[in-house]
C-alpha positions in Angstrom: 0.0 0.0 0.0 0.9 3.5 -0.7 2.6 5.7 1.9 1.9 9.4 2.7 4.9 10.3 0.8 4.5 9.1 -2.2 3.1 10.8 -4.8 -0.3 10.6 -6.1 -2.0 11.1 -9.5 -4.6 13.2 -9.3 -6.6 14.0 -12.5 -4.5 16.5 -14.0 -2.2 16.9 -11.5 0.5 14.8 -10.0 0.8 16.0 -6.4 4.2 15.0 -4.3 2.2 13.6 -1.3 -1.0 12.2 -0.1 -1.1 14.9 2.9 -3.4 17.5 2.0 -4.2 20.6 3.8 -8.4 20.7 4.1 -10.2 24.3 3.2 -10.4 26.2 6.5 -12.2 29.0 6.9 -10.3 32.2 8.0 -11.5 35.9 8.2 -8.6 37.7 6.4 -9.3 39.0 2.9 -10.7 42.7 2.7 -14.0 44.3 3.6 -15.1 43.7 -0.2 -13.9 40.1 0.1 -10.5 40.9 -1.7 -7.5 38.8 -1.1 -4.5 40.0 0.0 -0.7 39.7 0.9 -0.9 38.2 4.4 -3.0 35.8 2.5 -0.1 34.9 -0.1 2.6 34.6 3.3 0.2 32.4 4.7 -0.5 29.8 1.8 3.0 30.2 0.6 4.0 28.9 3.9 2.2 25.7 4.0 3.3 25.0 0.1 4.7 21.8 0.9 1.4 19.8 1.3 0.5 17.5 -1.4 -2.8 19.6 -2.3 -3.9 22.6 -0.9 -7.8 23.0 -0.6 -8.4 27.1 -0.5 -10.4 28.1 2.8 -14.2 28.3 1.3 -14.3 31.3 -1.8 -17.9 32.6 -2.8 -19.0 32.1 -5.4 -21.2 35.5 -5.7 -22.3 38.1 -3.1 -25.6 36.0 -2.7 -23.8 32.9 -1.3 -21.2 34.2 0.5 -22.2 35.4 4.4 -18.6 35.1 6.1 -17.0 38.6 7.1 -13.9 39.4 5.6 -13.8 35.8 3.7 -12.5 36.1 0.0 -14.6 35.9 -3.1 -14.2 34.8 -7.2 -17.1 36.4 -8.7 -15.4 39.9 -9.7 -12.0 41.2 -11.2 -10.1 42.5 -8.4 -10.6 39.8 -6.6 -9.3 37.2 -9.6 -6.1 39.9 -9.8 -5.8 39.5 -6.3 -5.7 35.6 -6.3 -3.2 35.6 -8.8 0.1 36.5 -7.0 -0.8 33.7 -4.1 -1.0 30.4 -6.5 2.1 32.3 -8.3 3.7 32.0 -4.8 2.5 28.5 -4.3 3.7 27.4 -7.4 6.7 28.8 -7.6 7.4 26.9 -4.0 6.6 23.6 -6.0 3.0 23.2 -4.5 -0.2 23.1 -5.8 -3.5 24.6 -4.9 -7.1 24.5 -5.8 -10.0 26.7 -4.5 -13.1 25.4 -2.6 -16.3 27.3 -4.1 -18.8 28.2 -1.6 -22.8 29.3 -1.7 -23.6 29.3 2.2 -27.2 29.4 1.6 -29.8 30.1 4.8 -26.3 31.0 6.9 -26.0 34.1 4.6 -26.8 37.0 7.1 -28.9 40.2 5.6 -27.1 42.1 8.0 -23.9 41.8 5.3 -23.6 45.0 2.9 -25.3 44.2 0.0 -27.5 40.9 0.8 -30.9 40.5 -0.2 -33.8 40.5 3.3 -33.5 37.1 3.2 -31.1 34.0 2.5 -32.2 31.3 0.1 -32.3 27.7 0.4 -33.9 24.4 -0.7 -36.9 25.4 2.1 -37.8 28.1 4.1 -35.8 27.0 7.1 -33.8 28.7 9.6 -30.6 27.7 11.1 -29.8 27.2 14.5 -27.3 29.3 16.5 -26.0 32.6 15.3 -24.4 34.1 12.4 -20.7 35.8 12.4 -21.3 39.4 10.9 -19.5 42.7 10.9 -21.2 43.5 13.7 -20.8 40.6 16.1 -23.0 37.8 16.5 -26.8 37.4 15.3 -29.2 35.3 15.1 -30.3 33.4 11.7 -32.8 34.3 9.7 -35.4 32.3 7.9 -34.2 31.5 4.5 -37.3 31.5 1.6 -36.9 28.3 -1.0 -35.0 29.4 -4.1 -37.9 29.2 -7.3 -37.4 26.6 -9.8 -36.3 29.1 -12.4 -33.6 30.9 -10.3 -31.6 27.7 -10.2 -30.0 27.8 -13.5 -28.4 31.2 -12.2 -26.8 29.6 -9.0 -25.6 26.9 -11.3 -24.1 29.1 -13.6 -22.8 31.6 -10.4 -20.6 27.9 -9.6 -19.4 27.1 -13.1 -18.1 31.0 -13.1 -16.1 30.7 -10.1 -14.6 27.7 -11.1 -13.8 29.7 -14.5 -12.2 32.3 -12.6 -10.3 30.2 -10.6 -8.4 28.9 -13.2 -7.5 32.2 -15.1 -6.5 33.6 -11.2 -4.1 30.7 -11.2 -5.8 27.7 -9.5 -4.7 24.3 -10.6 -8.6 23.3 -10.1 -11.5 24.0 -8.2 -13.4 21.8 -5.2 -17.6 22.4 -4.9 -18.3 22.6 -0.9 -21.4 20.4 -1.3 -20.5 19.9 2.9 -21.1 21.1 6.4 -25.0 22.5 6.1 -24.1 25.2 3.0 -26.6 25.2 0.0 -25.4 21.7 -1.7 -25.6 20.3 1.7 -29.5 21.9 2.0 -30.5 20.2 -0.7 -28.8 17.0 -0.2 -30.3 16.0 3.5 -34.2 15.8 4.3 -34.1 17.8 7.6 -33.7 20.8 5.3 -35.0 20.1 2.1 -39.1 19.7 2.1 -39.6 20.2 -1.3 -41.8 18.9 -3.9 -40.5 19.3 -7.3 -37.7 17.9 -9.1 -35.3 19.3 -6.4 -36.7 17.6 -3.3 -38.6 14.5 -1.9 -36.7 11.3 -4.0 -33.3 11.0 -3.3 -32.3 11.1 -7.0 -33.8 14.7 -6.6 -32.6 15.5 -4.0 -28.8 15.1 -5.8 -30.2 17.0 -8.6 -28.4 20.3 -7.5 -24.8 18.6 -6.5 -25.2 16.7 -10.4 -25.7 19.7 -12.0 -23.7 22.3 -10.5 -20.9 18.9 -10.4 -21.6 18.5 -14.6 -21.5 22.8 -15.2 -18.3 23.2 -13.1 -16.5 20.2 -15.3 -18.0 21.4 -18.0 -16.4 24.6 -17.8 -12.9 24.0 -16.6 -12.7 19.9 -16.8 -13.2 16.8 -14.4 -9.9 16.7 -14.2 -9.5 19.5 -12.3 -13.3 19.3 -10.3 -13.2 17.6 -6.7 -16.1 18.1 -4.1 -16.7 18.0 -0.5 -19.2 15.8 0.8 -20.0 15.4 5.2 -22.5 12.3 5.4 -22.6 11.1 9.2 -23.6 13.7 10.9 -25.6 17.2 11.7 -23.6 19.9 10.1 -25.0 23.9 11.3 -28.1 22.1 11.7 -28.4 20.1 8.4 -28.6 16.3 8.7 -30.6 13.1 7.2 -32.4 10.5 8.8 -30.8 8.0 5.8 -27.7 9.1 5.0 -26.4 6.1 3.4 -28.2 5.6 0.1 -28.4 9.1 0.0 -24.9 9.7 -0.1 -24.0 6.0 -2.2 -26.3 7.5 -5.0 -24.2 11.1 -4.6 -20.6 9.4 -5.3 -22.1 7.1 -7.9 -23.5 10.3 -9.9 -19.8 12.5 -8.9 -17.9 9.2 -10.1 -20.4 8.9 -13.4 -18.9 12.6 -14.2 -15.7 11.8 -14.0 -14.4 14.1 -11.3 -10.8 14.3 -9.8 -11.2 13.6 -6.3 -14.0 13.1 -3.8 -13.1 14.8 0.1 -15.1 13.5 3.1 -15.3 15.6 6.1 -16.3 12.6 8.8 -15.9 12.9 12.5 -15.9 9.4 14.6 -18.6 9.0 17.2 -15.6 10.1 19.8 -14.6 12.5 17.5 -12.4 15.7 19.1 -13.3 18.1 16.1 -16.7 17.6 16.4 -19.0 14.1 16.7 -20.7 12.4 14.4 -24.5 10.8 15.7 -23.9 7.6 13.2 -20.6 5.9 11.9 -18.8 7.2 9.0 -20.7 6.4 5.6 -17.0 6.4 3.6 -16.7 3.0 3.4 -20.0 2.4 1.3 -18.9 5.9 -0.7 -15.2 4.3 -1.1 -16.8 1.8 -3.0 -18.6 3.8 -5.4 -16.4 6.4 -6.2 -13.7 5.8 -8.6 -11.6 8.7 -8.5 -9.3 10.0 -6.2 -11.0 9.2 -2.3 -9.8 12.0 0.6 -10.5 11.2 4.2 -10.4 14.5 6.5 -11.7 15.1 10.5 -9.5 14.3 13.6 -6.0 12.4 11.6 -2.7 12.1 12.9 0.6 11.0 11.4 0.1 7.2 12.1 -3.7 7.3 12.1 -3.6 8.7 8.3 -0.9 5.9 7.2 -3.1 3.5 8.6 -6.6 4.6 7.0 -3.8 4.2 3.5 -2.5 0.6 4.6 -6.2 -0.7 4.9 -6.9 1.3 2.1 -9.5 3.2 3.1 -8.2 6.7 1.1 -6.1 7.2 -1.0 -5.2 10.3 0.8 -5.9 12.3 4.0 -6.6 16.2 4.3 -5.5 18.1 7.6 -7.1 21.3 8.7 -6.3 22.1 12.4 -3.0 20.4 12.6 -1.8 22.9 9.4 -3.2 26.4 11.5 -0.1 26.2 13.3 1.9 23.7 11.4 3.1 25.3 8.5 5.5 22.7 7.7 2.8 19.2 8.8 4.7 17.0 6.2 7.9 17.4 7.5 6.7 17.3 11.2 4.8 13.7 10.6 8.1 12.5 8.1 10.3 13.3 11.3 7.7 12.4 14.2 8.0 15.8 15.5 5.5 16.9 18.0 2.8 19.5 16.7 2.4 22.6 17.6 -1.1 23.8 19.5 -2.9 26.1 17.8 -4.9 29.0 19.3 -8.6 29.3 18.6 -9.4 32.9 19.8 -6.5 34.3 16.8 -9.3 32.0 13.9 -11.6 34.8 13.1 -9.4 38.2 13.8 -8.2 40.0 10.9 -4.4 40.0 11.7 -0.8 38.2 11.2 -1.1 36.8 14.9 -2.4 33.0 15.1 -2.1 33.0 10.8 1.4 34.0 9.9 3.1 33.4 13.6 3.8 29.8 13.9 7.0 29.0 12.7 7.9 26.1 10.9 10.0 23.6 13.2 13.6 24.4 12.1 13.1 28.1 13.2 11.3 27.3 16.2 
């Protein structure tokens, strides 16, 4: 079986090694969702992992209801990705930017927003939002109409177009974590009754066709997607999740896609708990590309999901916050660094560009 050093063929990419660095969410692009050169330092940084997965990019104003996270729908903010996959490039690493429509988390309170967020249902989310001005409560979503679909569709396969010309070696849909895929995907959130909702096969409809306009536009070979089936994600869950989510991979691996990512906590999972065991062996099965395993992995714990093979490669996201240099550190058996959580959403260098790589330490 492969190790997490060797190098891996991935659609149109061959990647140096199998560990990845998972999209996570920061809170340092501009105002007007605008990359920028802490952003480059940061990425640039944590080159050396085999794929880097771009913290979640919207994919228009609409979908995206995170302060101060970056965009892909306009021209300074493709002129401004440019310079950070230069950067990672130029270090010998490759990148490729998650595309993100939040749906019913979108907050009104965000400049420019429409009264309400849209969704598969009008539903509201539980908890509170993150907006410029502190924390507020969700809103109720209203159900996106069957004719403003093809726009949202469209919205996705532009993003991934401007990904490429800003540099991106390939795009990943986040069809994850209770955003709008994920709202359409699972029953607890979807109650409709057209050709979007009810039948699982309708319920897919969305991920299939944004999946099919995004390779469309810039190839499978450079299309993966993020999937999180065992568990309640920002409220978003299913009662059923395993044919549900068999019929997803089957229709992602009919397309031909790169690589399929699976955010799944274990029941005793640290960074967060899943209510059911994982699905990914079932979706291992029928997916034919590329299979990622991501949520709560260590050095040994990732070669071990490769020796069964369970993955064909494993993604880290907390272990790279303050990690820069995670290959290196689980080559060497080096102990990680901790990471601190109240430096995640602040818009400064300390807690993104302060941990120092373990030579300089």
């Amino acid at each position: 079986m492969p190790n997490l050093f060797e190098p891996l063929h991935v659609g149109n990419l061959e990647l140096r090694n199998r560990i990845w660095m998972a999209p996570l969410t920061w809170a340092r692009a501009s105002h007007d969702h605008i990359p920028n050169a802490m952003m480059l330092d940061y990425y640039r940084q944590r080159a050396s992992a085999g794929l880097i997965i771009s913290e979640a990019t919207g994919i228009s104003l609409q979908g995206l209801g995170w302060p101060y996270a970056p965009g892909l729908w306009s021209r300074p903010q493709i002129e401004a990705w440019k310079p950070i996959t230069a950067a990672i490039h130029e270090a010998g690493g490759h990148i490729v930017s998650q595309l993100w429509h939040m749906g019913r988390v979108v907050h009104p309170s965000l400049p420019g927003r429409a009264p309400h967020p849209v969704s598969s249902s009008p539903t509201t989310a539980p908890g509170m939002a993150h907006t410029y001005g502190g924390k507020m409560p969700y809103v109720q979503a209203r159900a996106l109409e069957l004719h403003e679909i093809p726009a949202i569709i469209e919205d996705y396969a532009r993003a991934a177009a401007n990904a490429i010309e800003a540099g991106f070696d390939g795009v990943q849909i986040h069809a994850a974590n209770g955003y709008l895929i994920d709202q359409f995907l699972r029953n607890n959130a979807n109650f409709r009754d057209d050709s979007y909702g009810g039948s699982i096969e309708n319920r897919i409809r969305l991920l299939r066709e944004v999946t099919e306009a995004v390779a469309s536009a810039i190839g499978a070979g450079r299309t993966g997607v993020r999937l999180s089936p065992n568990g309640e994600r920002q409220g978003v869950n299913d009662d059923n999740p395993e044919p549900l989510f068999v019929a997803a991979a089957e229709a992602l691996s009919a397309i031909g896609i790169a690589f399929l990512e699976l955010r799944e906590p274990d029941m005793q999972g640290t960074n967060g708990k899943a209510d059911r065991p994982p699905v990914a062996p079932l979706l291992r099965e029928a997916f034919r590309g590329v299979f990622v395993l991501n949520a709560d992995y260590d050095g040994p714990r990732a070669q071990a999901a490769l020796d069964a093979g369970a993955a064909d490669a494993i993604s880290f996201g907390r272990p790279f916050i303050s990690n820069p240099d995670l290959p290196s550190r689980i080559a060497d058996k080096l102990p990680l660094a901790p990471d601190d959580i109240a430096t995640w959403y602040t818009q400064g260098k300390d807690g993104y560009l302060s941990y120092p790589a373990a030579a300089n330490a």
